[in-house]
N, CA, C and O atoms as a CHARMM CRD file, in Angstrom:
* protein
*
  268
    1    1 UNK  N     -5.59900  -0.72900   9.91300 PROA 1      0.00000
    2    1 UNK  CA    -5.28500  -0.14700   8.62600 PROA 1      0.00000
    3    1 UNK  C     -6.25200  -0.72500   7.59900 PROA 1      0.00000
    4    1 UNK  O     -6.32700  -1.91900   7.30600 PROA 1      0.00000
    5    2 UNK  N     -7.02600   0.32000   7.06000 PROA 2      0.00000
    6    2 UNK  CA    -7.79600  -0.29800   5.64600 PROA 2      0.00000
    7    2 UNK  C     -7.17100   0.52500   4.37800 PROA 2      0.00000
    8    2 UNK  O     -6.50900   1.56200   4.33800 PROA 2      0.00000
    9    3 UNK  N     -7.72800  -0.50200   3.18900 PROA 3      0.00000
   10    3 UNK  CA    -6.74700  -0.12700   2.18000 PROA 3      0.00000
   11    3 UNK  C     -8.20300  -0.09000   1.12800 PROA 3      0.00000
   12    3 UNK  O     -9.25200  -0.23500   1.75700 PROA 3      0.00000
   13    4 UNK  N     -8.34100   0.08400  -0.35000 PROA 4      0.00000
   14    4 UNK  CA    -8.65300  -0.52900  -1.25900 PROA 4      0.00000
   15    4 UNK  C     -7.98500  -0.76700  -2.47000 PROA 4      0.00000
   16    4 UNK  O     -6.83500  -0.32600  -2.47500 PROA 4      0.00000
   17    5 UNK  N     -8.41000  -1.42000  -3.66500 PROA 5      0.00000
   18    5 UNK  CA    -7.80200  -1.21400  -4.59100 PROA 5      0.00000
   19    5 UNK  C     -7.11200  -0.28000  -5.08700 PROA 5      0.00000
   20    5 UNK  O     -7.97900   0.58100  -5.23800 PROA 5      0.00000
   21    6 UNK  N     -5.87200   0.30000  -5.56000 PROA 6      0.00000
   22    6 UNK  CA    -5.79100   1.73800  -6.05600 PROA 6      0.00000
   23    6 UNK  C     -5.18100   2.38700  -5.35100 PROA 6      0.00000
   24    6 UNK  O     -4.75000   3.48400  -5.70600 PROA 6      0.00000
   25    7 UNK  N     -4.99100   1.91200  -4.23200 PROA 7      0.00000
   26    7 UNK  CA    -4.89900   2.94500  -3.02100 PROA 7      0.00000
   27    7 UNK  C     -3.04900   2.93900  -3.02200 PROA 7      0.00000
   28    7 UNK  O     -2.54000   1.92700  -3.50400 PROA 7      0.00000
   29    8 UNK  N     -2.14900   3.97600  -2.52700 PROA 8      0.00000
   30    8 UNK  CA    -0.86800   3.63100  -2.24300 PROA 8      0.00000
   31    8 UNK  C     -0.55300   3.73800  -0.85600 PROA 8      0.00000
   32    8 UNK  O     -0.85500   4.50000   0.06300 PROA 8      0.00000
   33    9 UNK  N      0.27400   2.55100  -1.03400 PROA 9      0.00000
   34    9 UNK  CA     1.39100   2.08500   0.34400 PROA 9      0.00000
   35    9 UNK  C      2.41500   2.61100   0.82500 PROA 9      0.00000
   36    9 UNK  O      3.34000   1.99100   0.30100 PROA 9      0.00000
   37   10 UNK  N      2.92900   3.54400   1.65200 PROA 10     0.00000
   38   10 UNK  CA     3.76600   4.35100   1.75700 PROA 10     0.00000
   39   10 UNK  C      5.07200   3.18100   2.59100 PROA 10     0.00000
   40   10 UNK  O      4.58100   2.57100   3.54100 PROA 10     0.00000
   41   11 UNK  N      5.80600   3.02300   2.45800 PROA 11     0.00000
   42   11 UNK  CA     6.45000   2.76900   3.63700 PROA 11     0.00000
   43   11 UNK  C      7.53900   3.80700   4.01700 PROA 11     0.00000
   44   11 UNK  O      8.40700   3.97700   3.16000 PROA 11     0.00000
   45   12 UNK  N      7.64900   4.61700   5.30400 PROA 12     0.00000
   46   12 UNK  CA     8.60200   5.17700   5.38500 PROA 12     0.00000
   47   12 UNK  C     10.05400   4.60800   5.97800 PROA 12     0.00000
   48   12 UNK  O     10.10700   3.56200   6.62500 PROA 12     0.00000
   49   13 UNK  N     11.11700   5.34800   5.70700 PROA 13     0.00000
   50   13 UNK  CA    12.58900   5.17000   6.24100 PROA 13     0.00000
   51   13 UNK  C     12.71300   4.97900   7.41400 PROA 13     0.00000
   52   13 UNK  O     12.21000   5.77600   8.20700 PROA 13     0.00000
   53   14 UNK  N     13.56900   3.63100   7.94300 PROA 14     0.00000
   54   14 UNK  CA    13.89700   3.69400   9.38100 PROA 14     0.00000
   55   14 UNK  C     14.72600   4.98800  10.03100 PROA 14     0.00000
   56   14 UNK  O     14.60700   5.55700  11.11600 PROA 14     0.00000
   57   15 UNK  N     15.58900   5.19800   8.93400 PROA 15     0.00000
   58   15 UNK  CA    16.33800   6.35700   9.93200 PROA 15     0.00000
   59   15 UNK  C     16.33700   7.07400   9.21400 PROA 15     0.00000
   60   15 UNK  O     15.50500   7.07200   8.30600 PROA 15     0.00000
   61   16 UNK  N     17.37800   8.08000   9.35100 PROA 16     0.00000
   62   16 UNK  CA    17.43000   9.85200   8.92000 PROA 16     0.00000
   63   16 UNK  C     18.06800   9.47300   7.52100 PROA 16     0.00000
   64   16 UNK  O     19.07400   8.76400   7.51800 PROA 16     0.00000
   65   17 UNK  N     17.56400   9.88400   6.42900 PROA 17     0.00000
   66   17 UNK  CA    18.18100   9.92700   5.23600 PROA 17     0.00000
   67   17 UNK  C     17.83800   8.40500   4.51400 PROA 17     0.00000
   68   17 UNK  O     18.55100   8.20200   3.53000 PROA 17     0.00000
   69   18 UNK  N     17.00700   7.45700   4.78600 PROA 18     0.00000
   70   18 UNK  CA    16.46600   6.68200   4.36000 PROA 18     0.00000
   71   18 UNK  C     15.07300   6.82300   3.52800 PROA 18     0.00000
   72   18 UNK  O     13.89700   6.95300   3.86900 PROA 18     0.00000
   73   19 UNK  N     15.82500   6.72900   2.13500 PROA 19     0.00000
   74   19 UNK  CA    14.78200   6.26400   1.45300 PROA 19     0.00000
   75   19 UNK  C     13.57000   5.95500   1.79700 PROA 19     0.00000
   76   19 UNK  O     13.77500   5.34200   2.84500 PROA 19     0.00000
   77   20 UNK  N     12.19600   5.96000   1.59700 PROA 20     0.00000
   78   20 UNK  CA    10.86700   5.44800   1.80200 PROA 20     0.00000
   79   20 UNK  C     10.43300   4.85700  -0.01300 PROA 20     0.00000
   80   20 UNK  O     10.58500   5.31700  -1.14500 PROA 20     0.00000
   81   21 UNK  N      9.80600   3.53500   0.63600 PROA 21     0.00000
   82   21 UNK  CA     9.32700   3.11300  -0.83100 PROA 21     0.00000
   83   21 UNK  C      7.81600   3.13900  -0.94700 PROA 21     0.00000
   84   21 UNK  O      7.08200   3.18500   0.04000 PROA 21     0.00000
   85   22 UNK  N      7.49000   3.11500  -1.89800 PROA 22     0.00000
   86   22 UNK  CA     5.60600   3.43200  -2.20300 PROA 22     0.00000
   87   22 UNK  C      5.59000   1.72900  -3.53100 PROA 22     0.00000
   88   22 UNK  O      6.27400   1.18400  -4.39700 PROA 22     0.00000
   89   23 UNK  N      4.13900   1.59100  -2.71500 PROA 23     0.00000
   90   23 UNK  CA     3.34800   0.57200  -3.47800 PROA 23     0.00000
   91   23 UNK  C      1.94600   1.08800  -4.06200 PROA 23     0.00000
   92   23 UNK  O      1.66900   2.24400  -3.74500 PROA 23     0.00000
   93   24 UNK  N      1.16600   0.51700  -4.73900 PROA 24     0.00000
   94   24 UNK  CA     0.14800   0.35700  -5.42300 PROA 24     0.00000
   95   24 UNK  C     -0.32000  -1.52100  -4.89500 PROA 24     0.00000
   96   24 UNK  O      0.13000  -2.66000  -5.02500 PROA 24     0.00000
   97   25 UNK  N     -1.52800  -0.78100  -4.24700 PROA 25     0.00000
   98   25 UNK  CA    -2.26700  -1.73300  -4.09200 PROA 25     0.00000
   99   25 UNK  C     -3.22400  -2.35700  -4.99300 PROA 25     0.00000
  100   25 UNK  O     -4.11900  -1.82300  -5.64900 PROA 25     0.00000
  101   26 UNK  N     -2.82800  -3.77200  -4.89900 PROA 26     0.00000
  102   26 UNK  CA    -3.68900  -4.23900  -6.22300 PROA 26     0.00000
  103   26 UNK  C     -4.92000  -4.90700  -5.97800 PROA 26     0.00000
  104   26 UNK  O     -5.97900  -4.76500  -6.58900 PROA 26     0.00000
  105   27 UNK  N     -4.59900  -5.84400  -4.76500 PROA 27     0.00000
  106   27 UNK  CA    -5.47700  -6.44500  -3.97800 PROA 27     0.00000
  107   27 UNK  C     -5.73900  -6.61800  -2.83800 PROA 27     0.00000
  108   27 UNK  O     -4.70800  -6.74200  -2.17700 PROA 27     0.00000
  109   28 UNK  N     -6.79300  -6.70400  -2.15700 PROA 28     0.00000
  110   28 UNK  CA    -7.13100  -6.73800  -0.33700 PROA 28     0.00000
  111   28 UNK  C     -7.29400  -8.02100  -0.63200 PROA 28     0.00000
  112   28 UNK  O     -7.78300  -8.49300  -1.65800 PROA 28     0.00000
  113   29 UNK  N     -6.60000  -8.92400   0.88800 PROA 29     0.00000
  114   29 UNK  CA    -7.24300  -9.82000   1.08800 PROA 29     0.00000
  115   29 UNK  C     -7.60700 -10.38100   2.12000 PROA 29     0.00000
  116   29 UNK  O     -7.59700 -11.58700   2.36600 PROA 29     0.00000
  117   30 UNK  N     -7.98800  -9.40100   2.85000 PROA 30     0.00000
  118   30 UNK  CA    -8.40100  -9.45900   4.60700 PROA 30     0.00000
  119   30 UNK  C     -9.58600  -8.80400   4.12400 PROA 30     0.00000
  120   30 UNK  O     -9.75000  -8.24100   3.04200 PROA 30     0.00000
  121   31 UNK  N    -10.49500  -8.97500   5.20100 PROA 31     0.00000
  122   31 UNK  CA   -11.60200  -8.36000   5.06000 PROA 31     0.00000
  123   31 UNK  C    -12.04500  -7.20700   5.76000 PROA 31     0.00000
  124   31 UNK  O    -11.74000  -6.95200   6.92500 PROA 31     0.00000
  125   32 UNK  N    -12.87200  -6.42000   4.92900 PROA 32     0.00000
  126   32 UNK  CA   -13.14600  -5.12500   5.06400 PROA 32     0.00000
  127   32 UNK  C    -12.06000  -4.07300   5.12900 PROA 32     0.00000
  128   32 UNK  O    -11.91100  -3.14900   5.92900 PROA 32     0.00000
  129   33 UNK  N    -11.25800  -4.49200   3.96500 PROA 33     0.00000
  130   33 UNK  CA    -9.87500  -3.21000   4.17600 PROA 33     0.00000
  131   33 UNK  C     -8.74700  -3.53800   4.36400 PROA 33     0.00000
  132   33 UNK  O     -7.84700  -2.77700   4.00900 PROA 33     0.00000
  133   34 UNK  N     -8.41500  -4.94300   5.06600 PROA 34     0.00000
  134   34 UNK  CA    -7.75200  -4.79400   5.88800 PROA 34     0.00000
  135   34 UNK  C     -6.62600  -5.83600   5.83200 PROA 34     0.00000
  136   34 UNK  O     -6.97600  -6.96300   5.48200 PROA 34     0.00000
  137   35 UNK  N     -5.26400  -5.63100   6.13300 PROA 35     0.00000
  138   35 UNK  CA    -4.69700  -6.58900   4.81500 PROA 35     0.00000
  139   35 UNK  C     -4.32200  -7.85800   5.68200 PROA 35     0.00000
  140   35 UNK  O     -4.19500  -7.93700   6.90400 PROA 35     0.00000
  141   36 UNK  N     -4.15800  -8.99500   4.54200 PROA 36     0.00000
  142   36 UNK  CA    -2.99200  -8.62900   3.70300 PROA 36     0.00000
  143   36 UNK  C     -3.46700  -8.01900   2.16200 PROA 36     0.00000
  144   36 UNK  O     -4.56500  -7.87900   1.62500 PROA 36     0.00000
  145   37 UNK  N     -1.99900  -7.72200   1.72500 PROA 37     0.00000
  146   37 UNK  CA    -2.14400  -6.84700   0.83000 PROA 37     0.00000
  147   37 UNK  C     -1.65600  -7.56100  -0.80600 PROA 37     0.00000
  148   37 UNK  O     -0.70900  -8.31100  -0.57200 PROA 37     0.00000
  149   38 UNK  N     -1.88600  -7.56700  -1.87100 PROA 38     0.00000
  150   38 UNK  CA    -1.08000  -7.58300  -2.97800 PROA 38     0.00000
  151   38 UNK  C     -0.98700  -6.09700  -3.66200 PROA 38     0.00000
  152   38 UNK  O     -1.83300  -5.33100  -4.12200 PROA 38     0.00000
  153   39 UNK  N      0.58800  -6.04400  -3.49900 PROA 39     0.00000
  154   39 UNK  CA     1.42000  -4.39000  -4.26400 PROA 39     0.00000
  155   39 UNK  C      1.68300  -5.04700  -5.56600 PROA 39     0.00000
  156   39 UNK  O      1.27400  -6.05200  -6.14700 PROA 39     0.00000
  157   40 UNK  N      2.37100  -4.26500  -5.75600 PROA 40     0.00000
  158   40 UNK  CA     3.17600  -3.68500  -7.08400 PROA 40     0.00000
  159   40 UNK  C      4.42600  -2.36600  -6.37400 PROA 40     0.00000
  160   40 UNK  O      4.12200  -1.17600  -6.31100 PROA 40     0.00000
  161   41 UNK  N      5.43100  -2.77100  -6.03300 PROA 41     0.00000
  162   41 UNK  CA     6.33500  -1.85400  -5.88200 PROA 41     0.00000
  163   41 UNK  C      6.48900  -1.14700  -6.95100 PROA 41     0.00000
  164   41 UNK  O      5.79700  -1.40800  -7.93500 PROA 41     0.00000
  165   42 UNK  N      7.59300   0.07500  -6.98400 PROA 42     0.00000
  166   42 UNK  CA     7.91900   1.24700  -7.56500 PROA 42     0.00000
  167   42 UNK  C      8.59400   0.94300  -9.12200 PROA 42     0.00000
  168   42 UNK  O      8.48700   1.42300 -10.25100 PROA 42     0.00000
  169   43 UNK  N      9.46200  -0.31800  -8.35600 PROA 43     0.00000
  170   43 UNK  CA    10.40600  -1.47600  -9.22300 PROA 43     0.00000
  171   43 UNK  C      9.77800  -2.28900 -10.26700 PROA 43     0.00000
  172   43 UNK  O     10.29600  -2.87000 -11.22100 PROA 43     0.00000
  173   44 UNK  N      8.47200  -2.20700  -9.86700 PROA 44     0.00000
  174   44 UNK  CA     7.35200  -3.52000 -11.06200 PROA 44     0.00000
  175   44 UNK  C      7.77800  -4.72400 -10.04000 PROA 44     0.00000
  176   44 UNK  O      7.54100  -5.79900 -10.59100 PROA 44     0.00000
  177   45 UNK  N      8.33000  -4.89700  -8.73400 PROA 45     0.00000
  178   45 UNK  CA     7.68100  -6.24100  -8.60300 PROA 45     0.00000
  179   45 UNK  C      6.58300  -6.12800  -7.94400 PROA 45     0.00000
  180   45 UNK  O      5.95800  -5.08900  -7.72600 PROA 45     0.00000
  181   46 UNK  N      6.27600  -7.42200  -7.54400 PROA 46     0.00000
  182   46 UNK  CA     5.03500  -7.52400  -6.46200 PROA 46     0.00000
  183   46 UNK  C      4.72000  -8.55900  -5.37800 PROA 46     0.00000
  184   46 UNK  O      5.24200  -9.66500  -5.51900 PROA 46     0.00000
  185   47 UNK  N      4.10800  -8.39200  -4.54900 PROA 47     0.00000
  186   47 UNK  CA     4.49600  -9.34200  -3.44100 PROA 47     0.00000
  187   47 UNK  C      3.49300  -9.32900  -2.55500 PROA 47     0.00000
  188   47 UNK  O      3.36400  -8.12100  -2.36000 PROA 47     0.00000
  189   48 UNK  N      2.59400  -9.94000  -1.80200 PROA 48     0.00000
  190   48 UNK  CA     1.53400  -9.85800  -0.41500 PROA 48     0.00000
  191   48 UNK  C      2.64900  -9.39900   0.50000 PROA 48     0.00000
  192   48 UNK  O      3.78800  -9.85700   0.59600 PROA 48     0.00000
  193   49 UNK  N      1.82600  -7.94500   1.44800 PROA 49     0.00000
  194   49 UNK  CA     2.70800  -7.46100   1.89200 PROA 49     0.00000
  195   49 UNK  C      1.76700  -6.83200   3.13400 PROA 49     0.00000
  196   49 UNK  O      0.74100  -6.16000   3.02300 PROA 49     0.00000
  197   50 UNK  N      2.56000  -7.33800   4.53800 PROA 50     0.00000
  198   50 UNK  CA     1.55100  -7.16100   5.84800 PROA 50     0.00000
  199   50 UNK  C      2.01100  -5.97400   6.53800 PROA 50     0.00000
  200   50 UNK  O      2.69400  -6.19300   7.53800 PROA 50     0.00000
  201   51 UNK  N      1.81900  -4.92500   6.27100 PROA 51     0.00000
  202   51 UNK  CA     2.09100  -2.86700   6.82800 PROA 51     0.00000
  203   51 UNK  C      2.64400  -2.94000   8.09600 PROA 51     0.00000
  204   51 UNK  O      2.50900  -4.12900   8.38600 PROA 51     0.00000
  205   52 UNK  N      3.01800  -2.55600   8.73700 PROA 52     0.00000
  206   52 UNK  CA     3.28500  -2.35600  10.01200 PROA 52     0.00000
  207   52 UNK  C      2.88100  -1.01700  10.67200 PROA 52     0.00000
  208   52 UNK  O      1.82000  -0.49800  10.32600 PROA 52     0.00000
  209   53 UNK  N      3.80000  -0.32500  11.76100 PROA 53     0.00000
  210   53 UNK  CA     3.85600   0.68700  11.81300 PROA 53     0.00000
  211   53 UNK  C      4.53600   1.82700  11.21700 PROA 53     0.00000
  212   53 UNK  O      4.23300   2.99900  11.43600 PROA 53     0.00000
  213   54 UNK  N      5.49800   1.41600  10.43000 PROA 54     0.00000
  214   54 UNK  CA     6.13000   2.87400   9.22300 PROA 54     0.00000
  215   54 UNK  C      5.35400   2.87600   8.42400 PROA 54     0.00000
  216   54 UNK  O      5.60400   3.59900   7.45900 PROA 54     0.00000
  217   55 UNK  N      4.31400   2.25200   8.41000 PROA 55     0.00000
  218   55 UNK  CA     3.28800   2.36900   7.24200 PROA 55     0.00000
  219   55 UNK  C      2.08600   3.32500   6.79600 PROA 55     0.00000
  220   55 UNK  O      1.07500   3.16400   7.47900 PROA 55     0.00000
  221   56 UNK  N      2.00600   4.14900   5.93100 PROA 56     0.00000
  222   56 UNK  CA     0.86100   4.49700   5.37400 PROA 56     0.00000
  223   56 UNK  C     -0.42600   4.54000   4.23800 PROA 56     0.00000
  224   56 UNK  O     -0.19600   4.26900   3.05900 PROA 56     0.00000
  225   57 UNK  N     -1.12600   4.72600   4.47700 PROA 57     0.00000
  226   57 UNK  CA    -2.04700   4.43800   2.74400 PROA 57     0.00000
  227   57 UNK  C     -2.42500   5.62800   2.61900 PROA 57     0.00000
  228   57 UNK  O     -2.85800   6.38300   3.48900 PROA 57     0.00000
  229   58 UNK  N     -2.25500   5.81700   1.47900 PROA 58     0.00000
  230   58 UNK  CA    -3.07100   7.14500   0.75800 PROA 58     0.00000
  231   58 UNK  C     -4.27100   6.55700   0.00900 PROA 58     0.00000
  232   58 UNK  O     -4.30200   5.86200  -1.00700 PROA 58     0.00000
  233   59 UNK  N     -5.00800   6.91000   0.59500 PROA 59     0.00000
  234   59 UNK  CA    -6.20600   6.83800  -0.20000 PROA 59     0.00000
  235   59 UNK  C     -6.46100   7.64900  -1.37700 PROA 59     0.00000
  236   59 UNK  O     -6.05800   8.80900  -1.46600 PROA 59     0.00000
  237   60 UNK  N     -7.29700   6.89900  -2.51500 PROA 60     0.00000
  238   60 UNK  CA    -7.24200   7.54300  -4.14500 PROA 60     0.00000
  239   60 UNK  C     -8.32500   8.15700  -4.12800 PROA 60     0.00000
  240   60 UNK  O     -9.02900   7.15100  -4.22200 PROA 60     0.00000
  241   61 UNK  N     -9.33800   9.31300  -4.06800 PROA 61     0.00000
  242   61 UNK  CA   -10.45800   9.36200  -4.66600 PROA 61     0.00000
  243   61 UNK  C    -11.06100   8.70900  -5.21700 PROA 61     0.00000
  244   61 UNK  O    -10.57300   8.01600  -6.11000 PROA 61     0.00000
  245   62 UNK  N    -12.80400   8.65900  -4.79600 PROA 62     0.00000
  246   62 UNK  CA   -13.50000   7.74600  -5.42200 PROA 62     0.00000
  247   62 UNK  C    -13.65700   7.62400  -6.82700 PROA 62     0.00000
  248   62 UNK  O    -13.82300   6.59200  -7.47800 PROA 62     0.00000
  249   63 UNK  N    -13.56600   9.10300  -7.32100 PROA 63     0.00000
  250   63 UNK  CA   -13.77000   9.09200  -9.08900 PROA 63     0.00000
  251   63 UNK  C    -12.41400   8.53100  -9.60400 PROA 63     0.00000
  252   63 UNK  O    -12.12100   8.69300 -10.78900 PROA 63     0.00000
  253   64 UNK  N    -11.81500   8.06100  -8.99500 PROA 64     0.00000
  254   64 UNK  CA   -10.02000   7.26200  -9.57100 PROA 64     0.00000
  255   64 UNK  C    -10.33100   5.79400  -9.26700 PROA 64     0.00000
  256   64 UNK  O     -9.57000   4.89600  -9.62700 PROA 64     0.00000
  257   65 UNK  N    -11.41200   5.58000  -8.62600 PROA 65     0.00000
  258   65 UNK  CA   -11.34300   4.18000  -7.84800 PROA 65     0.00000
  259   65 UNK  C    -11.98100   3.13100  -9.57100 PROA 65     0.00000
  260   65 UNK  O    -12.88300   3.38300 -10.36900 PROA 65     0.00000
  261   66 UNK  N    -10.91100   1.91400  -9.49000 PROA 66     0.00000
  262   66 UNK  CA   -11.02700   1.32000 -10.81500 PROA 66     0.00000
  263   66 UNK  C    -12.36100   0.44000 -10.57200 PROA 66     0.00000
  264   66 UNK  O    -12.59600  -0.51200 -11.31500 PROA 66     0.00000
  265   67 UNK  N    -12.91800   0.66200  -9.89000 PROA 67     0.00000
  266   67 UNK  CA   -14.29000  -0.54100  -9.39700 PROA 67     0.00000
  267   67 UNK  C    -15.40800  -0.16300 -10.49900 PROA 67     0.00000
  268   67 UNK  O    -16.48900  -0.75100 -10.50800 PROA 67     0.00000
């Protein structure tokens, strides 16, 4: 899994009718992409956060990318 800045964190629901929460990635700190991660949940907190497999990233377009 690679990420960059900007990018969002999907996590989906374990089961049927479960909620999925989304992050905003703030920071990589694995290299080349690849996490760990610093979010920003939905909530305003934030936390280093290691994806698993319910996991997805949406990637932002480059003209959105804050670099």
């Amino acid at each position: 899994m690679r990420a960059s800045e900007g990018d969002r964190l999907i996590i989906h629901g374990h089961h049927v009718g479960d909620p999925g929460r989304t992050a905003e990635i703030l920071e990589v700190h694995g290299r080349d992409g690849e996490p760990p991660y610093l979010v920003r949940w939905d909530d305003g907190h934030e936390s280093t956060f290691y994806p698993s497999s319910d996991s997805t990233i949406e990637h932002q377009p480059a003209e959105w990318s804050r670099h």
